[in-house]
N, C-alpha and C positions, 0 to 999 in steps of 0.2 A: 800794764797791770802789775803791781808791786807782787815779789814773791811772796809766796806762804813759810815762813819756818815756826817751828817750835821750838823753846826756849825752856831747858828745866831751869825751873826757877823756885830756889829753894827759899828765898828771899836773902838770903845773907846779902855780903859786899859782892863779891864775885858776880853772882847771877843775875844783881841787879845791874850793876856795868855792862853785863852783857847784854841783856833787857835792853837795857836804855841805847846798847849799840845799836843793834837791831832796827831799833825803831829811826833813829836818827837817820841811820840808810833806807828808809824807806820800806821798810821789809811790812807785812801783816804778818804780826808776830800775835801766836798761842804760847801763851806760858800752860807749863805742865810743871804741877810737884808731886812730892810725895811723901805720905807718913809714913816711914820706916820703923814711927817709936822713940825717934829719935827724943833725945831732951830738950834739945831747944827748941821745942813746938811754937814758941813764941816768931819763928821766922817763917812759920807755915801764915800765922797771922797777919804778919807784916807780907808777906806775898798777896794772900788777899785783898788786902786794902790797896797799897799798889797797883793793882792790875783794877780793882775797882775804881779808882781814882782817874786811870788812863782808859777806861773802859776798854781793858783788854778780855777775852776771854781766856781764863783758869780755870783748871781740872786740879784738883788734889787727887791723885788715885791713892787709896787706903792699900799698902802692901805688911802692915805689921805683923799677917803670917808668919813672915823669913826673916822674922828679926833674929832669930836662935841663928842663922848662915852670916848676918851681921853682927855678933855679939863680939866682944872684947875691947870696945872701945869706950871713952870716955863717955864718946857723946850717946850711946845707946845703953849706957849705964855700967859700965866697967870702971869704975874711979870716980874720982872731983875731975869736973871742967877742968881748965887752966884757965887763969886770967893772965891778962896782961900782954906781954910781948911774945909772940911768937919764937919758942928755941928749939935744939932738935928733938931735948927729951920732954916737954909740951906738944908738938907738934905729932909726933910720933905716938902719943897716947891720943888724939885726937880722931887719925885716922880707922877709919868704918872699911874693914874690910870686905873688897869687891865691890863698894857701894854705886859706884861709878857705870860700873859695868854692868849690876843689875837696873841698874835706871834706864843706861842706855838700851840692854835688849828689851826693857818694857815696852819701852816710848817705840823702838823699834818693830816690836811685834804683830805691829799694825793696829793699835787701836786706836782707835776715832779720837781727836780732839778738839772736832769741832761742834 
């Protein structure tokens, strides 16, 4: 019987690689995302379609209450995006404070994603 894991899957490059690890090992993989509020909501779409395509089951949990604990970043509206190549001071306005970690004790807190 193949594991069960959950996968945040924000749609970007990252989550999708990992997505697609997942699967390739055999895993029964739940993708989970989330709306933070973030600005590029357009990667919440692209996760959708994705997992609809592979007919995975995804959950978007709506957390845009705590967007004021995630504020000052580019991507939750603190500045312009960057484009282009990756440097320290792009990268550095990019990052979503604690983002990481509220995700993980979400996903953590036991609720259902099946």
């Amino acid at each position: 019987m193949p594991e069960r894991v959950v996968v945040i899957y924000s749609g970007g490059m990252d989550s999708f690689t990992l997505l697609h690890r997942a699967l390739s090992e055999g895993h029964e993989v739940h993708a989970l995302s989330f709306d933070y509020g973030q600005r590029h909501v357009r990667e919440l779409k692209s996760a959708s379609d994705v997992c609809e395509q592979l007919g995975l089951p995804h959950k978007v949990i709506d957390i845009r209450s705590m967007k004021a604990v995630m504020a000052g970043s580019a991507l939750t509206g603190g500045g312009d995006v960057p484009e282009g190549h990756y440097e320290e001071a792009s990268m550095k306005s990019t990052v979503v404070p604690n983002r990481n970690m509220i995700l993980l004790s979400t996903m953590a807190s036991g609720m259902s994603v099946s």
